[in-house]
N, C-alpha and C positions, 0 to 999 in steps of 0.2 A: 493392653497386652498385644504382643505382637504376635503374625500368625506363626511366627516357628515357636514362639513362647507356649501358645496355646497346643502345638501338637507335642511339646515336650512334656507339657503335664497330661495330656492324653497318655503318651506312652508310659510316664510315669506309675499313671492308677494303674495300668493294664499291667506292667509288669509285677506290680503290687501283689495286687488280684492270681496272680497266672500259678504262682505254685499253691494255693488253694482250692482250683477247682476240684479238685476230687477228694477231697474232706467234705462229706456229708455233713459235718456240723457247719462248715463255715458257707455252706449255701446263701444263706443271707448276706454275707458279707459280699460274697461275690458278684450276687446279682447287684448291691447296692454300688461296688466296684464299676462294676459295666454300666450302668445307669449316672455315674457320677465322671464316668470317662466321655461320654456321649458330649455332654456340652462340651470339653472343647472340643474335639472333632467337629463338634457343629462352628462353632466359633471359628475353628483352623479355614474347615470349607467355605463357609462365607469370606471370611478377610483374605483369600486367596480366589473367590470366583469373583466377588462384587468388590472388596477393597473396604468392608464395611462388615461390620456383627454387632451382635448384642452385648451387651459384658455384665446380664443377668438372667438369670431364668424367665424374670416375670416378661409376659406378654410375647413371648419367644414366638409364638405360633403367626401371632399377629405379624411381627417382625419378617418370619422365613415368607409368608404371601407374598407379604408386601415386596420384598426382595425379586420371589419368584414372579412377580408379575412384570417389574419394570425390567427383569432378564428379559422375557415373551415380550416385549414391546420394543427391545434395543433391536433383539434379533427379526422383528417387521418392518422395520424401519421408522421406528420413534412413535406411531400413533399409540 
């Protein structure tokens, strides 16, 4: 998926989600809304800061480090 792909289905759930916030009953929807827009946001920002993302939840954490470290290593000059 590409990174405008990924920020359209961000905004997608988020518009989804937006006229529910304030239905008491549908709290849970919502927070599952926003929790489920997250990844691509995350997905959008990686494949637009590094050129590169995950394209699954599992080991996501692992992945953003490892990302974020060889960013701090580009920006010292490669050590």
């Amino acid at each position: 998926m590409t990174a405008e792909a990924h920020r359209q289905a961000a905004e997608d759930i988020e518009k989804t989600i937006l006229p529910h916030q304030a239905a008491s009953y549908a709290a849970r929807v919502v927070i599952e809304g926003a929790w489920g827009a997250a990844f691509p946001w995350i997905a959008f920002g990686c494949e637009t800061k590094h050129q590169n993302h995950q394209e699954s939840h599992a080991r996501l954490g692992t992945f953003l480090r490892r990302e974020a470290r060889g960013s701090s290593r580009r920006m010292v000059g490669g050590h």
